[in-house]
C-alpha positions as CSV (number, residue, x, y, z in Angstrom):
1,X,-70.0,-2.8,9.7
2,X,-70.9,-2.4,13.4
3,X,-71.1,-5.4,15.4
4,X,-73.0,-4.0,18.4
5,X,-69.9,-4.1,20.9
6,X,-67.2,-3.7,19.4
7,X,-66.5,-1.5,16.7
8,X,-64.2,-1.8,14.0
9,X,-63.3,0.6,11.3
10,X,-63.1,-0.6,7.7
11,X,-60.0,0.3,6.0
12,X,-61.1,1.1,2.3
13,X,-58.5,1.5,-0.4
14,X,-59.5,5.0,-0.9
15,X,-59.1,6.4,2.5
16,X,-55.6,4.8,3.3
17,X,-52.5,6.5,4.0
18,X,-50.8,8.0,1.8
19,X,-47.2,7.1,2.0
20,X,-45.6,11.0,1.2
21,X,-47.6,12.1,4.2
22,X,-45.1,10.6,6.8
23,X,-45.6,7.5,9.1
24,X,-48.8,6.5,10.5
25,X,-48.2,4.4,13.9
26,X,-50.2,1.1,14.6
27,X,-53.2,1.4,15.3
28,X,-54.9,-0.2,18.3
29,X,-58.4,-1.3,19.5
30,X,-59.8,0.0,22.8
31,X,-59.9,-3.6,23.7
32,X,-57.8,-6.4,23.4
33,X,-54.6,-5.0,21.8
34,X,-55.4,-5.8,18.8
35,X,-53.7,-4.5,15.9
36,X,-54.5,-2.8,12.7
37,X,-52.1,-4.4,10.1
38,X,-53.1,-2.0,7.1
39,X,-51.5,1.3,8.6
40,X,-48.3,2.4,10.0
41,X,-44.8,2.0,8.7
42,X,-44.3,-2.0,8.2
43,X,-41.1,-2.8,9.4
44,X,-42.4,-1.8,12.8
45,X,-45.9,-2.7,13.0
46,X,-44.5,-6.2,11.2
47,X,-42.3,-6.2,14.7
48,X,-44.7,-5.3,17.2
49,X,-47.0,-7.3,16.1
50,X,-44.4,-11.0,15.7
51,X,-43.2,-9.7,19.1
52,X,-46.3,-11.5,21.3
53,X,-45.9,-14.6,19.0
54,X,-42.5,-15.4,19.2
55,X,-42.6,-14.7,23.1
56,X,-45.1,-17.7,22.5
57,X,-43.1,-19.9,21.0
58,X,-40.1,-19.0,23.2
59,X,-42.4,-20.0,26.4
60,X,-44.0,-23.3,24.7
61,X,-40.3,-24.6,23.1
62,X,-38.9,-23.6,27.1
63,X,-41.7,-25.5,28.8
64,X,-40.6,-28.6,26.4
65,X,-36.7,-27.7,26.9
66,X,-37.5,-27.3,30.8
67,X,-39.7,-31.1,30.7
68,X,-37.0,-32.7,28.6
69,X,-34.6,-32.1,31.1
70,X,-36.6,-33.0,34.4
71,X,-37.1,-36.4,31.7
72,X,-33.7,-37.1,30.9
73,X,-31.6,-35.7,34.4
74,X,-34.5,-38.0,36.6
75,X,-35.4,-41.0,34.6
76,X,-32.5,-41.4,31.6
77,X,-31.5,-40.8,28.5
78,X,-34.1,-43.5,27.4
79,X,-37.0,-41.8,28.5
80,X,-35.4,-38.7,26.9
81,X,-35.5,-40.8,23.5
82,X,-39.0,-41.8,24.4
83,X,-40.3,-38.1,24.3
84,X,-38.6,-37.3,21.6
85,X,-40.3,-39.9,19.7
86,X,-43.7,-39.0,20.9
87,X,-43.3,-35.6,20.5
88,X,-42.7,-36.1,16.7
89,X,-46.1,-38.2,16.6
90,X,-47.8,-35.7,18.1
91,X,-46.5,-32.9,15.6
92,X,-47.9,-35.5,12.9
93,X,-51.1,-35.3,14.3
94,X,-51.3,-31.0,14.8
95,X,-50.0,-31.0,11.4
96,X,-53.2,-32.8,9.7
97,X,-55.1,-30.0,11.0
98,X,-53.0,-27.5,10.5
99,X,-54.1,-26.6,7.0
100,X,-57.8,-26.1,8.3
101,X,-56.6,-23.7,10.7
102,X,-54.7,-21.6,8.7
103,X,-57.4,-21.7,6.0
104,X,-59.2,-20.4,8.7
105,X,-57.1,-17.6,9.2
106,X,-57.0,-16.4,5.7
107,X,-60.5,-15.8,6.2
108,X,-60.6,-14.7,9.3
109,X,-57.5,-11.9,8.4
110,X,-59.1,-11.1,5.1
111,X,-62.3,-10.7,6.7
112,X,-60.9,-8.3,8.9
113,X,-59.1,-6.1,6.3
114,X,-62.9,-5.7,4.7
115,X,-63.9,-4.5,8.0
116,X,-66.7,-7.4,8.0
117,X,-66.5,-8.9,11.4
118,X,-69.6,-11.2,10.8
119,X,-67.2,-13.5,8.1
120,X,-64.5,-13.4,10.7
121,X,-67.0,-15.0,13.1
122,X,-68.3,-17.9,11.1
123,X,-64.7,-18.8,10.2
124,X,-64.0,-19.0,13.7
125,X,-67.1,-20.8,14.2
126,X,-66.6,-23.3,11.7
127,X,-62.7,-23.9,12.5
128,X,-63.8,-24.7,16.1
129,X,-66.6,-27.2,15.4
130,X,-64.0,-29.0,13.0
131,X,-61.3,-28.9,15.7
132,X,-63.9,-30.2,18.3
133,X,-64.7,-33.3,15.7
134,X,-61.1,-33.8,14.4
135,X,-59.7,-33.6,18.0
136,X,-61.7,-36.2,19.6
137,X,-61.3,-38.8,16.4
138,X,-57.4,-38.7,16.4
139,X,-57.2,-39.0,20.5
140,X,-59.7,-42.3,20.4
141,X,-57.2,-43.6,17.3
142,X,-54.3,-42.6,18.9
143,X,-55.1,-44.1,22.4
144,X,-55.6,-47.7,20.8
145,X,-53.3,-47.4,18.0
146,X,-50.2,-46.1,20.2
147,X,-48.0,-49.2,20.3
148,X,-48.3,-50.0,16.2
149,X,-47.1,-46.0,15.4
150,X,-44.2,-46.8,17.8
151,X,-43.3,-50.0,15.8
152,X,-43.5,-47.9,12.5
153,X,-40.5,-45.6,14.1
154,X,-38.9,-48.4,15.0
155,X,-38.6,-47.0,18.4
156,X,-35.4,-48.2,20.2
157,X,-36.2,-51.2,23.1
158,X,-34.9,-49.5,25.8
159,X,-37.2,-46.8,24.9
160,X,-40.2,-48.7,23.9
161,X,-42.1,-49.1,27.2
162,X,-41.6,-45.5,28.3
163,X,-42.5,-44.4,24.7
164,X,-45.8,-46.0,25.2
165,X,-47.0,-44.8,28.6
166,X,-46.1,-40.7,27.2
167,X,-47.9,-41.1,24.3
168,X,-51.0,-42.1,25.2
169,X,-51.3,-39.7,28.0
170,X,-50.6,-37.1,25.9
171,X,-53.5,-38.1,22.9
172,X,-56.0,-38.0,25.7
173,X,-55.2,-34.1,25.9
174,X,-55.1,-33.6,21.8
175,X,-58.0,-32.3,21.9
176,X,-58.0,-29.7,24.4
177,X,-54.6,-28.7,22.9
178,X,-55.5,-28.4,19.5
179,X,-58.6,-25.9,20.6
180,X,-56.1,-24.2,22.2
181,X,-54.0,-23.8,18.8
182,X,-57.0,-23.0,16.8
183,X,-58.1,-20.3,19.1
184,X,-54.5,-18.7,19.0
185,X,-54.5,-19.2,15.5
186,X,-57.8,-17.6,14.9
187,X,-56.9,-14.3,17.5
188,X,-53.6,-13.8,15.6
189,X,-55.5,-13.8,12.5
190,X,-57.6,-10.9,13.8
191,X,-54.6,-8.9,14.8
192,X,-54.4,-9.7,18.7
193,X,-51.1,-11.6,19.5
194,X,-51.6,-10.5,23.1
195,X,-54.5,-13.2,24.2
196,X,-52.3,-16.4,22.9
197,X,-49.5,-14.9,24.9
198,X,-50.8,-14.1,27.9
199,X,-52.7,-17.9,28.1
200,X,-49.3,-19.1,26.9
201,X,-47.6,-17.8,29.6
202,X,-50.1,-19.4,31.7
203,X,-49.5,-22.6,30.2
204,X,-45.7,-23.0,30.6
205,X,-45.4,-21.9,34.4
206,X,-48.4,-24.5,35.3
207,X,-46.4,-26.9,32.9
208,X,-43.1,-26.2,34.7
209,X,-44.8,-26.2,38.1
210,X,-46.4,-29.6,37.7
211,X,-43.9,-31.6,35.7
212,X,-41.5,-32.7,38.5
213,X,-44.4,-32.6,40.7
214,X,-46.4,-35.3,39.4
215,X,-42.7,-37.2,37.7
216,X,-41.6,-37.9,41.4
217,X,-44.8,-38.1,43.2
218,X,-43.9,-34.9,45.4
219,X,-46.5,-34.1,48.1
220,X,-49.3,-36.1,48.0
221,X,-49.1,-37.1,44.5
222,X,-48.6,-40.3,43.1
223,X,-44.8,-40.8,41.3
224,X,-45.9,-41.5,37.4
225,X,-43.0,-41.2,36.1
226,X,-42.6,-40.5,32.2
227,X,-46.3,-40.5,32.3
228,X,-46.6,-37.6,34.9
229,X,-44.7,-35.3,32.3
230,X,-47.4,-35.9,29.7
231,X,-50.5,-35.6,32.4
232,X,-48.8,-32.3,33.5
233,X,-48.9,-30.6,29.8
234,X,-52.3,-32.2,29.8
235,X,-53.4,-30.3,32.8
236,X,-51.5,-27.0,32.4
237,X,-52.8,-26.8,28.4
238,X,-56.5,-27.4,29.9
239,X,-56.9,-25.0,32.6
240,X,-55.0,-22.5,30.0
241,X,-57.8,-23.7,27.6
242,X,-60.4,-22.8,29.9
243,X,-58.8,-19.5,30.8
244,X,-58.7,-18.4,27.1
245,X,-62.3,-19.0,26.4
246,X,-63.0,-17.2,29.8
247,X,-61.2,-14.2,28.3
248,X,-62.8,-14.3,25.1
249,X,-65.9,-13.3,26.7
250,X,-64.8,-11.1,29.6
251,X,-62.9,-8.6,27.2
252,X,-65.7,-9.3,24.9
253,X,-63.3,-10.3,22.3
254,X,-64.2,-9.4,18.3
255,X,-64.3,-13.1,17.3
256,X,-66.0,-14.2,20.7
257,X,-69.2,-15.9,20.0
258,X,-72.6,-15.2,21.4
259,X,-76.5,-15.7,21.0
260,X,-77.3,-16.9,17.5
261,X,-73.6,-16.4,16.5
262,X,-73.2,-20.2,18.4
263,X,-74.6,-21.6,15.2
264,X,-71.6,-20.7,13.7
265,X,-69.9,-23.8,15.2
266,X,-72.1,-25.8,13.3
267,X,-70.7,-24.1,10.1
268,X,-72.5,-24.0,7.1
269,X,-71.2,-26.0,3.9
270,X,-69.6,-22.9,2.0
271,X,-67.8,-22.3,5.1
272,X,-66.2,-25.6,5.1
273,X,-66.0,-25.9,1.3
274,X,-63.7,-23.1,1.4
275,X,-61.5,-24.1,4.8
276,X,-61.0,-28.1,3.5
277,X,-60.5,-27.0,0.3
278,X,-57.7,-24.3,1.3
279,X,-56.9,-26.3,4.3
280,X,-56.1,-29.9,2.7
281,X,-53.3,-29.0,1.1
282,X,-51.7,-26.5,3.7
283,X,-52.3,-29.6,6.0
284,X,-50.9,-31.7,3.2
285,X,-47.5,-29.1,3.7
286,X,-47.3,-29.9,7.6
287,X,-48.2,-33.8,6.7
288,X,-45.3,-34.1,4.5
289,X,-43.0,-32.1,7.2
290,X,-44.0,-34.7,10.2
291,X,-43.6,-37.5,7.4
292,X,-39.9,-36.2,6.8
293,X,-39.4,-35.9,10.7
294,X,-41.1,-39.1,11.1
295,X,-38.8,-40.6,8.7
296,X,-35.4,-38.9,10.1
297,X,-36.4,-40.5,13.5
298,X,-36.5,-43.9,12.0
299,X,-33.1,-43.4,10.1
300,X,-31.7,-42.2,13.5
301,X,-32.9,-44.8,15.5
302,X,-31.3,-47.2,13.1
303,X,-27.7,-45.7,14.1
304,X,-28.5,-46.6,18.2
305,X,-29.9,-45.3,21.3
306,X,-26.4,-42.5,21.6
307,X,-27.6,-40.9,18.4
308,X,-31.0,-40.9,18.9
309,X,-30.6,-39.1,22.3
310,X,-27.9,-36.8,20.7
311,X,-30.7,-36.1,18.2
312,X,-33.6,-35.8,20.6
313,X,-31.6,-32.8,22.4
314,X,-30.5,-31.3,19.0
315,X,-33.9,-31.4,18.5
316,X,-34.9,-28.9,21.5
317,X,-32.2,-26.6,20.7
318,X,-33.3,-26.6,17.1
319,X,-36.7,-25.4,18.4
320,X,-35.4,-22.1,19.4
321,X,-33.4,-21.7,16.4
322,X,-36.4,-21.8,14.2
323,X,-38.9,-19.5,16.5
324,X,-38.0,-16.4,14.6
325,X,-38.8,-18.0,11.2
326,X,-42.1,-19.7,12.8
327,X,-43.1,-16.2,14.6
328,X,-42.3,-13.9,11.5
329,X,-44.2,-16.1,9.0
330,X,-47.3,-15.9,11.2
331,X,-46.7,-12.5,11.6
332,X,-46.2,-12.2,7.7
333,X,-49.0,-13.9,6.9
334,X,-52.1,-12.5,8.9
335,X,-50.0,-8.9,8.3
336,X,-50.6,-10.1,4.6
337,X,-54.0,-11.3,5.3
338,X,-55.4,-8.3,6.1
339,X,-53.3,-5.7,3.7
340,X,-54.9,-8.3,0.8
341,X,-58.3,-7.7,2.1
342,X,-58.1,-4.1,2.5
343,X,-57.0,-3.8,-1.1
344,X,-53.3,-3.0,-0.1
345,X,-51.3,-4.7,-2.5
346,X,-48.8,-1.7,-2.7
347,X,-47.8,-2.6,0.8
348,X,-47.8,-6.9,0.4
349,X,-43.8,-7.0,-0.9
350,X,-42.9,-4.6,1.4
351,X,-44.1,-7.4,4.4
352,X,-42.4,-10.0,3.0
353,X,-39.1,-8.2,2.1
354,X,-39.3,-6.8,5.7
355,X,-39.7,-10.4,6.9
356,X,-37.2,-11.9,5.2
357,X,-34.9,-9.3,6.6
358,X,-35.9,-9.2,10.2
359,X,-35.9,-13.4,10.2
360,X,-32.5,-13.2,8.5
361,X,-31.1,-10.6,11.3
362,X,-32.5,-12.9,14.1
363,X,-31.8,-16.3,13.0
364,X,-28.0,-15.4,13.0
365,X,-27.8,-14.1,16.2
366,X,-29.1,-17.3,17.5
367,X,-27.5,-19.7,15.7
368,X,-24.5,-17.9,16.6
369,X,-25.0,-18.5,20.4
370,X,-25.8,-21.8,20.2
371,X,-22.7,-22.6,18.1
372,X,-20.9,-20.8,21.2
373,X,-21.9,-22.5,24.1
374,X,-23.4,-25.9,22.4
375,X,-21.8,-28.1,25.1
376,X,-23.3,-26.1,27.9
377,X,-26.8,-26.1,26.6
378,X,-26.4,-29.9,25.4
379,X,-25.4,-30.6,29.1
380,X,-28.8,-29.8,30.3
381,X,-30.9,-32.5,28.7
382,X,-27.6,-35.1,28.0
383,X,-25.9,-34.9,31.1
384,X,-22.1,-33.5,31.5
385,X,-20.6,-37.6,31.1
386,X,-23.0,-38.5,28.4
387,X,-21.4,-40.1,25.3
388,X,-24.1,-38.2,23.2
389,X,-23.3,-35.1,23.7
390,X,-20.3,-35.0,21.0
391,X,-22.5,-36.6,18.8
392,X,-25.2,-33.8,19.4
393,X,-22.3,-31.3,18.8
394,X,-20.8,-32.8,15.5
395,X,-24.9,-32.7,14.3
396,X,-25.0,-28.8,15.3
397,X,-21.9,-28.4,13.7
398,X,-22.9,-29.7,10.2
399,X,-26.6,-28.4,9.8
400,X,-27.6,-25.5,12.4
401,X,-27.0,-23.4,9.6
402,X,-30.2,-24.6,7.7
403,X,-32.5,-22.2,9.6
404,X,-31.2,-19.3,7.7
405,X,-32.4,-20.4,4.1
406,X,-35.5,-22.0,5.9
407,X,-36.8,-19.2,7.5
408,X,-36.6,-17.4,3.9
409,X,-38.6,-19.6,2.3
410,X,-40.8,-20.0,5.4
411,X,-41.8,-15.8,5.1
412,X,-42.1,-16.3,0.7
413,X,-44.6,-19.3,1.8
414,X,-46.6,-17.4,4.3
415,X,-46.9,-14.3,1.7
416,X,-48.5,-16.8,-1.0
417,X,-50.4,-18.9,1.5
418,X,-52.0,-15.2,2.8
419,X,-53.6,-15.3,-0.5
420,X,-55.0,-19.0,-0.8
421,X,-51.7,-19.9,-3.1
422,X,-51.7,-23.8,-1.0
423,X,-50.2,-26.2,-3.8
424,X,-47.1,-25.2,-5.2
425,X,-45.7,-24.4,-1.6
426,X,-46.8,-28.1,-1.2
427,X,-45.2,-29.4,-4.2
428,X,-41.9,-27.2,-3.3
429,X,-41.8,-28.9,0.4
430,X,-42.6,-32.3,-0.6
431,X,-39.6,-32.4,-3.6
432,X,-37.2,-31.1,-0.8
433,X,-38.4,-33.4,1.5
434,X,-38.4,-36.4,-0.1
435,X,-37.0,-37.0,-3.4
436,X,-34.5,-34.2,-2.9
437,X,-33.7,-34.8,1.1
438,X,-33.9,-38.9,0.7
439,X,-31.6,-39.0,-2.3
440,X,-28.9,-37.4,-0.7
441,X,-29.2,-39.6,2.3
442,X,-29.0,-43.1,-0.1
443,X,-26.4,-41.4,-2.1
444,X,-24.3,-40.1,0.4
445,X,-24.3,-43.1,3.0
446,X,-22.2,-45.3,1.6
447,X,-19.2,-42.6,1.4
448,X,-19.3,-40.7,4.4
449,X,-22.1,-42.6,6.8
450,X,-24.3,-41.0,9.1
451,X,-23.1,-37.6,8.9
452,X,-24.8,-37.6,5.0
453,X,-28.5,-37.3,7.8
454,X,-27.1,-34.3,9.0
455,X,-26.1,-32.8,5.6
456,X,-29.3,-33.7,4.2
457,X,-30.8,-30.6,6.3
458,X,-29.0,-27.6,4.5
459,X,-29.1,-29.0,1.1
460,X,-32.6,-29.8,1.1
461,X,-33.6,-26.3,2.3
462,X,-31.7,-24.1,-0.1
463,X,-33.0,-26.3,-2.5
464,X,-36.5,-25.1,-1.0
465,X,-35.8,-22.1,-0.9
466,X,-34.6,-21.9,-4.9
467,X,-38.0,-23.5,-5.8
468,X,-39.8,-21.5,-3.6
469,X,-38.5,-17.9,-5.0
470,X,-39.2,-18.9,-8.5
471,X,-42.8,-18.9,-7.8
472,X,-43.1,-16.3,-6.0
473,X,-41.6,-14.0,-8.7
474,X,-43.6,-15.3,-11.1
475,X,-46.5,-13.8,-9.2
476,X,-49.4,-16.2,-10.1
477,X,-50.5,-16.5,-6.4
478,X,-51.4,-12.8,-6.6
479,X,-54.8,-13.3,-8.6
480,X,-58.1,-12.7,-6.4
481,X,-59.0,-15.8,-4.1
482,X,-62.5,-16.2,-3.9
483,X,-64.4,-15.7,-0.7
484,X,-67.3,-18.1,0.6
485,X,-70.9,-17.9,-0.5
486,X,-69.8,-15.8,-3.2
């Protein structure tokens, strides 16, 4: 199919390489860096490609390390506790559209494989229009609703007030934030990890820029305090927002939108039939994630303001221990996306074995560090005196190690997800988070206290991870998923 400006080469079954011939390198568009997925030798294409996404993450989870710790060195380790409770909220409210997203960029990846750039387009389209509706519903519930979701968490006292002014600030931006992620969702999908980078690194340094700006009221500024650091990601995700779409156009971008190609926002009812119906229960997975973390705040909070600090910075370090398992299950499942649509089956295990082993390789080498010079990097967001930081340290101690098994069953998730296969990772993450996480807490408590939170983290996983490679040996998510319209 030609699109008129950009032209993309099917990759047919019958013309792909054959794997006795030698190594084929990844293939690249004239424009955009974007990358064929179908060709090359996986390991590295599989790579290059996570490469641009986990460079993401690194920049977004450092523009949050790097606001955390202008929060808790200028205004305490109450606000500090404030964010943190926000900031789980907020990852609630991503996740309910999360699913749709991703639906999206089944379709979208597929699509590609085919070669048919028109299907990529209305998936796009339609993800966008439901972002735009979904996006401005949550921030008009969350702007009134802000104080009850705080009582739910049971939000420390000290906390409370600062709690408040953060969050609201910051569900008057959900909406330019979540177009953001969809956009970057969708790109990825199509094999550019480049864009979502380069707007992500725009992002962070207007984030980092603005954050102790508009805290202390340097310049001529107003001093908001707590609520400066939530207008500041506001700002820095908007402009980035506006940069992307920009972009999109300039570089005439495959999944840019043009002419009668607008009407794809307003997407037609097979369109959505297939992203809700894929998308409600990978939204469903991310529900019952924030639900867990939602729920681990509250049973935190319970044990005082020290532990729920000590938590809250565990928490950013935690973010950089799971970026390779986040980046390579992206990366595993547009890779997988596209190899499925092409008719490349021969090549799917090979991405998720590769995965697994690159995830495995990287995860260690982090956790590794941070087990090395915990104190240090506590220190930046506790303070060197605080009482919380050997409570942070005995937490790092006992469950750090969970991102090894989670980032397995993260890549065996993404693999089945690339195909449609939505419920049974649902069912696998909702036993381990609940039933399975929640029993060992009300079991364990009583004998060795609130240590039993922290152990609940590697139990619960490898118990994921058991459920989670049983299904995908038995191979059921492999049958054909059905495309819309047809």
């Amino acid at each position: 199919m030609t699109d008129g400006e950009t032209p993309v080469t099917p990759t047919p079954v019958a013309a792909a390489a054959d794997p006795a011939a030698g190594p084929v390198p990844p293939r690249q568009t004239a424009r955009g860096g974007r990358m064929d997925l179908t060709q090359g030798p996986i390991t590295k294409t599989l790579i290059l490609f996570a490469l641009p996404t986990l460079a993401s993450n690194i920049l977004q989870t450092l523009s949050g390390s790097v606001n955390s710790i202008w929060v808790g060195q200028f205004l305490g380790e109450g606000a500090l506790a404030a964010t943190a409770n926000a900031n789980i909220i907020m990852f609630l409210m991503f996740g309910a559209f999360f699913g749709f997203g991703m639906a999206a960029t089944v379709l979208i990846g597929q699509s590609m494989g085919r070669g048919d750039i028109d299907a990529a387009r209305r998936a796009t389209g339609g993800v966008i229009g439901l972002a735009l509706i979904f996006s401005v519903v949550i921030a008009i519930i969350g702007w009134f609703s802000s104080d009850q979701i705080l009582r739910w968490l049971k939000t420390p006292p000290e906390a409370f007030a600062l709690a408040h002014d953060y969050l609201r600030v910051t569900f008057l931006a959900v909406p330019a934030s979540m177009l953001s992620v969809t956009l970057m969702m969708a790109s990825r999908g199509a094999g550019d990890a480049m864009t979502p980078l380069r707007f992500m690194i725009l992002a962070v340094v207007l984030d980092i820029v603005f954050n102790p700006v508009l805290i202390l009221g340097l310049g001529p500024f107003p001093r908001l305090g707590i609520a400066g650091s939530a207008l500041a990601t506001a700002l820095a995700g908007t402009i980035s927002l506006a940069g992307m779409i920009g972009w999109f156009y300039v570089k005439n971008h495959v999944l840019r939108l043009r002419g009668r190609e607008l009407a794809y926002l307003y997407p037609k009812w097979s369109e959505l039939r297939f992203i809700i119906g894929r998308g409600l229960p990978m939204g469903a997975q991310m529900l019952v994630i924030s639900g867990a973390g939602l729920v681990m705040v509250g049973l935190v909070n319970r044990e005082g303001l020290v532990t729920a600090a000590a938590y809250g910075a565990t928490l950013q370090l935690w973010n950089y221990i799971q970026m390779p398992a986040l980046a390579i299950g992206a990366a595993v499942s547009s890779m997988a996306a596209q190899n499925i649509g092409a008719g490349r089956w021969d090549r799917v295990s090979t991405v998720t074995n590769s995965g697994i082993g690159i995830n495995l390789a990287m995860t260690s080498i982090l956790i590794a560090l941070l087990l090395i010079f915990d104190r240090a990097a506590l220190a930046l967001f506790l303070g060197n005196e605080s009482p919380a930081i050997d409570v942070a340290r005995n937490i790092q101690f006992i469950a750090t190690w969970t991102f090894l098994p989670f980032g397995t069953t993260i890549v065996l998730i993404s693999t089945m997800r690339a195909n449609g296969s939505v419920v049974p990772p649902l069912v696998i993450l909702f036993l381990s988070m609940f039933p399975i996480r929640l029993g060992i807490y009300h079991f364990g408590y009583p004998a060795i206290g609130s240590d039993i939170l922290w152990w609940s983290f590697p139990l619960s996983s490898l118990a994921s991870l058991a459920m989670a490679r049983m299904i995908y040996q038995r191979g059921d998510w492999r049958r054909t998923l059905p495309q819309p319209g047809r």
